[in-house]
N, C-alpha and C positions, 0 to 999 in steps of 0.2 A: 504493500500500500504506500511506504514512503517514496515511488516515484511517481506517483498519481497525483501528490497534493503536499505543497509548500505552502510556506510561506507569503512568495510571490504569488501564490493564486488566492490568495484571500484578501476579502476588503471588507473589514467591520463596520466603513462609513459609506457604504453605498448611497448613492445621491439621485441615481436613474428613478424616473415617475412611472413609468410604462413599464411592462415584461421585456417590451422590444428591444428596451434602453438597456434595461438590466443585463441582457443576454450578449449585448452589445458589450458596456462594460466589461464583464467578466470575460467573456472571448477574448478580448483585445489582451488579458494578460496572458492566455493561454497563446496567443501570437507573440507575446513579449518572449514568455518561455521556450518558442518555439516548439509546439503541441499544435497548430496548426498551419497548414500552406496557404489556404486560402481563407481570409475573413469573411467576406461577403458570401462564398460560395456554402461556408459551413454555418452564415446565419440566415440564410436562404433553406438550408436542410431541417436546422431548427424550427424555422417559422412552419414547414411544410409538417413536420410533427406536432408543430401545435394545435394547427387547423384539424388535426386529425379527432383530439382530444386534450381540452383546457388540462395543463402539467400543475394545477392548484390544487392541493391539500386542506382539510380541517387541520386547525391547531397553526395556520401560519407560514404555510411553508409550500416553499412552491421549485420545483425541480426539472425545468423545463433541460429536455434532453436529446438528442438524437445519436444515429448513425449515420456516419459520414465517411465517405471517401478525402475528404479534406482534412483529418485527425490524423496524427503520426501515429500519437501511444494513444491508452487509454490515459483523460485525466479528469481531474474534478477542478471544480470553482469555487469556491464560498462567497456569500456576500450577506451583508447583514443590514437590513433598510431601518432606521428609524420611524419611518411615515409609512411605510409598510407598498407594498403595491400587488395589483392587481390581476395573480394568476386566476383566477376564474372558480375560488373557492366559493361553497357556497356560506361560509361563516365569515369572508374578509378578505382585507387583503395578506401577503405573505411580509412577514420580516425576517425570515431565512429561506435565502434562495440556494440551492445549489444547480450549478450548469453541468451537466454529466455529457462527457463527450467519447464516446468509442468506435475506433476505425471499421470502418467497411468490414474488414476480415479481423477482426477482434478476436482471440484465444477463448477459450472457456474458462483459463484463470484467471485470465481479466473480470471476463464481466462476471464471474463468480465473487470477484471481489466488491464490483458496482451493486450485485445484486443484495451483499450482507448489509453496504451500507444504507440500501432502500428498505431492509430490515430495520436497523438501527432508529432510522427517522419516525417510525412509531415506538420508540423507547424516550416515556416523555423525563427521564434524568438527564438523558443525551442531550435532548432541544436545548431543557433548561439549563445545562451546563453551555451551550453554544452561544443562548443567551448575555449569559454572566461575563463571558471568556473576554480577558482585558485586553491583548494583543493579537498578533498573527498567527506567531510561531505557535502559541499554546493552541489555537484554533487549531491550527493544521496539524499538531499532535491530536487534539482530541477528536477528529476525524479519524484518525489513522488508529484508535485506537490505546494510544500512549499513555503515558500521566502529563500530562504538562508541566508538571517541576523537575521529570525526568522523561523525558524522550524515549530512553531507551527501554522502558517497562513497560509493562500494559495498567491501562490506569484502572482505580480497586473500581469494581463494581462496572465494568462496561468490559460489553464484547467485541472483543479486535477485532475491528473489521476486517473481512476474510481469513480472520485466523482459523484454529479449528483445534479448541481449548478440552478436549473431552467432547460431553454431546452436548451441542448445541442445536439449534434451529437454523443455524447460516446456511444449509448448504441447500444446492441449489434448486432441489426436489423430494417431494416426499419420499421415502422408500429411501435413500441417500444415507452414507454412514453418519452422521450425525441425530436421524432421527430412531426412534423407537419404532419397534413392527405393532402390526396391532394385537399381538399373542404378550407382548411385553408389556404393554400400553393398559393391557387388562388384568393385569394380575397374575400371570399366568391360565386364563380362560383361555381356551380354545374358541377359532374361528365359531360364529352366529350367524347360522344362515336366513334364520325364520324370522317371520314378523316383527315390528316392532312392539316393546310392551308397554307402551304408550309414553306422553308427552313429555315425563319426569326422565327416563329411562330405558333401557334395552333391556335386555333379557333379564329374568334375575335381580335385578335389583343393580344389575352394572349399569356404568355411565349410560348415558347416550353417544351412540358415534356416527361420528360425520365425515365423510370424505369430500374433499373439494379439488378445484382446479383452477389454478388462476392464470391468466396470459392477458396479453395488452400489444396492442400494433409492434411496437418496438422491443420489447418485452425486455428490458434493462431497471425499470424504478417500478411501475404500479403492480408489477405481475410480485414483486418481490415482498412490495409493502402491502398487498391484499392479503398473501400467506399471512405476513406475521399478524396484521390485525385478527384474520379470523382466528388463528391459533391464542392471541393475547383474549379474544373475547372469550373462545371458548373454553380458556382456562378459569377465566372468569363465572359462566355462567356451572359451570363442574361438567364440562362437554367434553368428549373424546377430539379431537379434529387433527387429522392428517391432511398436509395439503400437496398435490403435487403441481410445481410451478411450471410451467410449460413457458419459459424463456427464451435468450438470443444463446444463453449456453447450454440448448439444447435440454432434454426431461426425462428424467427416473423414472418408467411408469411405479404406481402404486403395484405394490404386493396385490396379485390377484383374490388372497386370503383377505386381505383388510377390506378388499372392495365388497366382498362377499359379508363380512361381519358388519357393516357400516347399516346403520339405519337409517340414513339421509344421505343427500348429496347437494353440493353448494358449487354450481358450476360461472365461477366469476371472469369473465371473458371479455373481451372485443375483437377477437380474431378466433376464427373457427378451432370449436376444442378437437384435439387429436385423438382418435380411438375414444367417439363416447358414447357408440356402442356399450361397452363394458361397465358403464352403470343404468343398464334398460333394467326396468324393474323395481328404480327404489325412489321412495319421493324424494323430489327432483325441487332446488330454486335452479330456474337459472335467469342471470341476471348481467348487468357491466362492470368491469373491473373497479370501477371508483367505489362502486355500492359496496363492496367488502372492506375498502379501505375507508368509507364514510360513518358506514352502518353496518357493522359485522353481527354486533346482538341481533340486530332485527331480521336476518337472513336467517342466524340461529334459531330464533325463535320459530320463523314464519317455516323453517325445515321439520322442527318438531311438530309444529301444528299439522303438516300433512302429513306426519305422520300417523299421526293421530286419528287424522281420520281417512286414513287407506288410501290417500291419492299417491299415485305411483307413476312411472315415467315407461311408456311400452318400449318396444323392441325398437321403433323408429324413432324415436325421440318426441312422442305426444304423449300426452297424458290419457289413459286408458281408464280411470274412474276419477277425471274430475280436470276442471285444469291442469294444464300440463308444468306451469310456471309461471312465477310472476309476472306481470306483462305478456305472457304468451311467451311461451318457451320456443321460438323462432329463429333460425339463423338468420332472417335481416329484420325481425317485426317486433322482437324484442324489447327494443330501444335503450336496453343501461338500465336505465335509473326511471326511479317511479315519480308520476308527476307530468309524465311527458303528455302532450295532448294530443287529442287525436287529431287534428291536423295533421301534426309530425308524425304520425304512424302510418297515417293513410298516404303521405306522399312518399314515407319508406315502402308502403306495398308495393304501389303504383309504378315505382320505380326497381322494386324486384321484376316485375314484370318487364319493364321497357328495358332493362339488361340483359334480359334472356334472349329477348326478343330481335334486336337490333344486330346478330351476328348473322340472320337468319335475313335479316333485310339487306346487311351488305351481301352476305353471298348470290341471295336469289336477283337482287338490284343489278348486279356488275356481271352476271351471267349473261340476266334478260339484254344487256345493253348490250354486250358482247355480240350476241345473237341478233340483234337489230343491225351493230355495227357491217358486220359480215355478209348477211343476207337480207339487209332490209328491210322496212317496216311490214311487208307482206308476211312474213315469216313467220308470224303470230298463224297463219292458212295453214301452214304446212302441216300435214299428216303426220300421226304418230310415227315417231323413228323405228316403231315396234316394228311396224309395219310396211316402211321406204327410207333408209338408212343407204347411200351409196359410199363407200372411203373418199371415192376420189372426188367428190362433189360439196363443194364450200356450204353451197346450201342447206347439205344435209349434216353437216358439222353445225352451220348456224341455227337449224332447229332443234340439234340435240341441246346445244347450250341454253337456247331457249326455255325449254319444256324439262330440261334441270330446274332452272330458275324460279320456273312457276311451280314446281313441288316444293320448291325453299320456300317461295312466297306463300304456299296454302298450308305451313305452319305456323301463319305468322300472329294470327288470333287465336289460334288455341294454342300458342307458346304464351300467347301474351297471357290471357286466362289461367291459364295453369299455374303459371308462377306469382300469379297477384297470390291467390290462392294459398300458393306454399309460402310467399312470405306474411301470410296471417297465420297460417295452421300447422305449418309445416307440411309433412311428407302426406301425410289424408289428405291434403289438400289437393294434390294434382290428379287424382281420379277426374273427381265432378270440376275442377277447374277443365279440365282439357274438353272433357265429354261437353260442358258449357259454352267454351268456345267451340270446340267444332258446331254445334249447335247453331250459334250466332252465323258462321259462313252458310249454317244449311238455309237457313230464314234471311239472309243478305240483311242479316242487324249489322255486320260488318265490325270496322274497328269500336265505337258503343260498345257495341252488342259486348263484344272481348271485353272490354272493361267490366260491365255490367255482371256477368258471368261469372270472372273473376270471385270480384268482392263478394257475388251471395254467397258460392261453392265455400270462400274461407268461412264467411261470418256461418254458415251452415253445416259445418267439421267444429269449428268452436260449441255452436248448440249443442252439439252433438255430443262431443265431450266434457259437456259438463253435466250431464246427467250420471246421477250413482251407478255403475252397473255391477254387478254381483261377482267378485273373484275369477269363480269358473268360467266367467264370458269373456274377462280381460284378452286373453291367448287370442281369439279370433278378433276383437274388433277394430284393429287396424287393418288386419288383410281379407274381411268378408262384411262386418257388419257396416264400417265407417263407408266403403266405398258404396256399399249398396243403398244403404240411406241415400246418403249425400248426393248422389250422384240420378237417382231417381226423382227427388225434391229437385235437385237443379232443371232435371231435364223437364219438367211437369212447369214452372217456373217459366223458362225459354221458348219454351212453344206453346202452353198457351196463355199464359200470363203477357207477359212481360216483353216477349221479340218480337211482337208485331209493332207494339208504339216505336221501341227503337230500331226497329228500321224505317220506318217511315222518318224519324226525327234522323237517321244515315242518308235517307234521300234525300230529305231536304237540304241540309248542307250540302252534299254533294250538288244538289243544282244550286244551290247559291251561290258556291264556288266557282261554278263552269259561267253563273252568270257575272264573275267580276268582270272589269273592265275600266279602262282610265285609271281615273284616280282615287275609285275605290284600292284600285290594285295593286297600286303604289303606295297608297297608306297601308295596305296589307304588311308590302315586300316592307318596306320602312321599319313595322311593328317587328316581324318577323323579325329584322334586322339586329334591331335593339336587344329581342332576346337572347340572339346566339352569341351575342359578344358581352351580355352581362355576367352571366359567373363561369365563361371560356370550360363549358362541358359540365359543367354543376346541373342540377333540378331544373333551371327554368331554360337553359340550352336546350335540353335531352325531350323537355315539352313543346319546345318550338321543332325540335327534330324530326320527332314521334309524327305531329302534327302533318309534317312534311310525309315525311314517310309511306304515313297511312296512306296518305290518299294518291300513292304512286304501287299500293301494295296491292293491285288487282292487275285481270291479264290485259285489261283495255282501259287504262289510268285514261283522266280528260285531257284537255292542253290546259287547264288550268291549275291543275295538281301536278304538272310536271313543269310550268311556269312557276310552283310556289318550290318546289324541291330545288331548282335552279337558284333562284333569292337565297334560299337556306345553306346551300354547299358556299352561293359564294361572298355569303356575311361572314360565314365560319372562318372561310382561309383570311379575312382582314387582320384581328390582332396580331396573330405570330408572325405574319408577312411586315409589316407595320413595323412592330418591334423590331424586327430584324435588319430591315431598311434605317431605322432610325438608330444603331448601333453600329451603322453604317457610317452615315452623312453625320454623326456628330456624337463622335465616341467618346467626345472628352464627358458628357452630360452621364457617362455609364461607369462602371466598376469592372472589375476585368471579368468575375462573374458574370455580368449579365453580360458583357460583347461575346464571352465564349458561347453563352447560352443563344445569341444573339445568329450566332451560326447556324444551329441545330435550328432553331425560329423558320431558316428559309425553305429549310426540308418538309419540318412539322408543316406549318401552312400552307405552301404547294401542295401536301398531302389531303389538306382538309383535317388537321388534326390541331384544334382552338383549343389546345392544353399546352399548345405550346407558349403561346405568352403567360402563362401562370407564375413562373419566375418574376415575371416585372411585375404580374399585375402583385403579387402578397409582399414584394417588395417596398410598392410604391401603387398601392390602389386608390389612392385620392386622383391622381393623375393618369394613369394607364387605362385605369376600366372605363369611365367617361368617354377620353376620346375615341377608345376601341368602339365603345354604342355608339358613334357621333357616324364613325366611317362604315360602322356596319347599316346601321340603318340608311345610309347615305346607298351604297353598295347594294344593297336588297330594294331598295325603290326602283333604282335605275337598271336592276335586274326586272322587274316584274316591269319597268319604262318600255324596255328597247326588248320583251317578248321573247323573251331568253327560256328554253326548255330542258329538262334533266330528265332520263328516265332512272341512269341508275342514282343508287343514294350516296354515293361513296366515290373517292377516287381522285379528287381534288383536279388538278391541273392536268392530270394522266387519262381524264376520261374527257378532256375537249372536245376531243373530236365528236361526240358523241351529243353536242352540247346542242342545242339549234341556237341561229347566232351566235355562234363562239365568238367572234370578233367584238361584238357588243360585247357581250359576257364578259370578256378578259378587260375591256373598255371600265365596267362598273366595278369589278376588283381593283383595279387601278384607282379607279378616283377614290374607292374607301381607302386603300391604303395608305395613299398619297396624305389624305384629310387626316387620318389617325397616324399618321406619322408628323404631320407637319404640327399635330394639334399638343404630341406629349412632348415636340423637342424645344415647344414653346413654354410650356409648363414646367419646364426641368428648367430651361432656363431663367426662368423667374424666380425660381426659389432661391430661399436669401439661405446661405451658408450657416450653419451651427457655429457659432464662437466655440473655437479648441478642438474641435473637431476635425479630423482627418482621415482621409483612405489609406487604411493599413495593409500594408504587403504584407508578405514573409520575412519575421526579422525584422517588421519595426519600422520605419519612416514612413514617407506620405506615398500616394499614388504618384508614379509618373505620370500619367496619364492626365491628372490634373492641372486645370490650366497655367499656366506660369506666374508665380506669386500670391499663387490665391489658394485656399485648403476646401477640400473636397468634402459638399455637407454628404450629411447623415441623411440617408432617406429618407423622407418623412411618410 
């Protein structure tokens, strides 16, 4: 641990307002000590982790971290705020920050050691000795583990960070030499397979035991600090708790015996748990990694209460007598933490679905084009290839591509269906999700209809399973009872309920669209525009996409759904193209970060891939995202102007040809780019310089880069 953290990396008098500042600050020594190559590049990694999930702590403390290719070693940062600031706790701001930084290809003794100190941080003697601590040095001993009046000891009553003292709790997974088995844990009792015996207790009058799992995108601080919480509570409440961390240094699965003796299961996550199969069967929370480092008793508790009363987790991961989890025990429907509302749930479904869905429109989109390109627009006439397939004849190459295309396209409402579906219910879900969408294509409800389908099929598996059902029935009603209902209700529902109004409300649109024209249809393309360049691939791009999409996802689209698809591909390519031009013509306004990034921009955007300005936009999104809607919406009018058509959805600058009016087409990308280029290299240069602030290379001085006698601000 003593090459992770000096001295030099601590600042008791931290002065930064912001996280951004903060992370800034502390970097900048970890470039002093040269611990990183690139600043920008590795506060650009950070920021992209935080956006993932706020790095704020209860109790104060806030740990904002990443994995970087721009890190030498692994090291740590200390800072210590007077005024405290704003990691995204829900109790306050933080006044102990730590910056944890680990290389790209980081050791497992490394981050075995980052992972004890994300232990440590719910050891509230620790905080409050970090508190107290009058200077540097002593800080960065008791980090490390040390005494601070002697260096070279371990100080009384605190666990060396990554030491490994007898048993401890440091290491890096349950099951791991440092923890106890559950044959040891109990007294010597042998493994418990049977029932729980209720709310106080397991078998016998022994503890209650819980087996958990904890992991988090990065899996270096929260996955490590959820263990020790749940383990700190449930020593507290006289609970059993084995936890296995599912980390960046890799996971011990749990002793098969303990999983089997365990009377609950606490699965604290935001990245898919590994093999969780192997707790089907036992009440189940599952929840987001903070809830176990926020609220560990309430998870304890909320595990015993189903136990208590016989809810259990089936073989696929649903709840087989009663809910299945907190929130809905979902791999995207979930949501963390309770409290979230359903707005945010329903646009986490919605968007399970248009993920699934959208690989299935590029492939069948870039086929069908393919097949146009080749043997033109008649080609849609052509005869099954079953049936008239020549080798040597283009044309019958171009109807095979074709009639590929259009079986990708005729999953593309009951993909969408099915997965709205399973990101409300999970795995019962895509029975009556799919059978619901296929439904909607058979009644031309169309893309609706797929929506429509979707959401009842989940919210109708949820009903489902929350009715008591009696032991003996659990075994079948994932793979006979759930599909049968579900799936009968759905289909009873779609045809005669419900799919006649939305198809009709699908035609309608449909000719309202075919009837745009002028300057209805330029405030269209304009709208559109706006949206694909607001959060470059986020929620409300993916709905301006979707949008597009849809109504290009039949075998005889109109010219107006392939006029609106045309505005959408070519809003999309403006911010990366933009940025990248502008990192161009006035590189001193950029960081060396962003001009490298600046490169990749011209690929990304040619492509049609608007994630490629994301680097500037979380950089610097006062300025960057603005002008990107300014040229997009600019770019999407004068697309939908000059009658620009797209059949496929994909393919950015490699599918012109393809394009009607390409010449126009590439005419309206240009002026958006041009507009949102010329719009952020005015905005950068307006801004007024940070007093003392400067662009830090490797080792310390200012950017060269920066214009002559003047210091290079801080992004705002």
């Amino acid at each position: 641990m003593s090459d992770m953290i000096s001295a030099d990396l601590v600042d008791l008098d931290l002065s930064a307002e912001t996280k951004e500042a903060a992370a800034r600050a502390l970097a900048e020594r970890m470039v002093a000590c040269g611990r990183l190559t690139d600043l920008e590049g590795f506060l650009a990694d950070v920021a992209a982790r935080e956006a993932q999930m706020p790095t704020g702590l209860d109790g104060g403390i806030g740990i904002p971290h990443c994995r970087s290719e721009h890190v030498t070693e692994p090291t740590l940062a200390f800072g210590r705020s007077a005024a405290g600031i704003d990691f995204g706790a829900a109790d306050g701001p933080a006044d102990l920050v730590f910056l944890i930084a680990a290389p790209a290809g980081a050791d497992d003794a490394h981050l075995t050691i980052l992972s004890a100190l994300a232990r440590q941080l719910m050891n509230a003697e620790f905080t409050a000795a970090l508190r107290s601590v009058g200077d540097t040095a002593n800080a960065a001993a008791l980090i490390r583990g040390e005494d601070p009046a002697a260096a070279d000891g371990p100080r009384a009553g605190a666990e060396p960070v990554g030491g490994s003292t007898g048993d401890t709790t440091s290491e890096t997974a349950a099951g791991g030499p440092g923890e106890k088995s559950g044959e040891e844990e109990s007294g010597g009792e042998g493994p418990c397979a049977g029932e729980s015996g209720g709310e106080g207790s397991g078998e016998s009058g022994r503890p209650f035991r819980i087996v958990a799992v904890t992991s988090c995108p990065t899996g270096i601080a929260h996955t490590y600090m959820a263990a020790e919480s749940l383990e700190n509570a449930g020593r507290e409440a006289g609970v059993e708790v084995v936890v296995e961390t599912q980390g960046s240094a890799g996971f011990t699965r749990l002793d098969p015996a303990v999983i089997a003796a365990a009377d609950g299961v606490i699965l604290a996550h935001d990245v898919a748990v590994r093999e969780k199969d192997r707790f089907a069967g036992k009440p189940t929370v599952d929840t987001g990694v903070k809830a176990a480092v926020n609220r560990p008793g309430e998870l304890i508790g909320e595990v015993r209460s189903k136990a208590a009363r016989g809810e259990v987790t089936a073989a696929d991961g649903a709840g087989a007598g009663g809910a299945s989890g907190a929130g809905g025990a979902t791999p995207v429907g979930r949501g963390g933490e309770s409290g979230e509302g359903y707005g945010t749930r329903l646009r986490t479904w919605l968007m399970s679905g248009v993920s699934y869905m959208v690989p299935f429109v590029a492939a069948g989109g870039l086929l069908i084009a393919l097949g146009f390109a080749i043997g033109g627009y008649e080609i849609n006439k052509a005869p099954s290839v079953m049936d008239h397939f020549v080798w040597t004849q283009a044309d019958s190459w171009a109807a095979l591509l074709y009639q590929i295309g259009g079986v990708s396209f005729a999953f593309l409402v009951p993909v969408l269906a099915g997965y709205i579906a399973y990101g409300m219910a999970d795995r019962p879900g895509l029975v009556p999700g799919f059978v619901g969408g296929s439904i909607a294509l058979t009644i031309d409800a169309g893309f609706l209809g797929g929506l429509a389908a979707g959401l009842i099929s989940g919210a109708v598996v949820l009903a489902i399973q929350r009715v008591r059902i009696p032991a003996a029935l659990r075994g079948i009603m994932p793979v006979v009872v759930i599909p049968l209902i579900s799936s009968a209700v759905v289909g009873f529902l779609m045809f005669v309920v419900i799919g006649k109004p939305i198809a009709s409300a699908q035609e309608a649109m449909t000719d309202w669209l075919n009837g745009l024209s002028g300057a209805n249809a330029v405030l269209l393309g304009a709208l559109l525009g706006l949206m694909m360049c607001f959060d470059l691939g986020g929620p409300v791009n993916k709905v301006a996409y979707t949008f597009a999409t849809a109504g290009i996802a039949v075998s005889d689209p109109s010219d107006s759904a392939m006029k609106i698809m045309a505005a959408v591909m070519a809003a999309g390519m403006v911010p990366p193209l933009a940025m990248a031009l502008a990192t161009t013509v006035r590189a001193r306004l950029f960081n060396a970060a962003e001009r490298e990034n600046g490169k990749a921009a011209w690929v990304l955007g040619a492509s049609f891939i608007s994630e490629g300005a994301i680097p500037f936009a979380a950089a610097d999104p006062l300025r960057v995202i603005p002008s990107s809607m300014v040229g997009g919406a600019i770019t999407g009018a004068l697309s939908m102007a000059f009658g620009a058509t797209l059949r496929a959805p994909h393919g950015g600058v490699f599918v012109v040809p393809l394009i009607g009016n390409p010449l126009l087409y590439l005419v309206a990308v240009a002026a958006g780019v041009c507009v949102t280029t010329a719009l952020v290299v005015v905005l950068k240069g307006l801004r007024r310089p940070v007093p003392g602030a400067t662009a830090q290379v490797p080792g310390g001085g200012t950017d060269p880069s920066a214009p002559s006698g003047a210091k290079q601000p801080v992004a705002a």
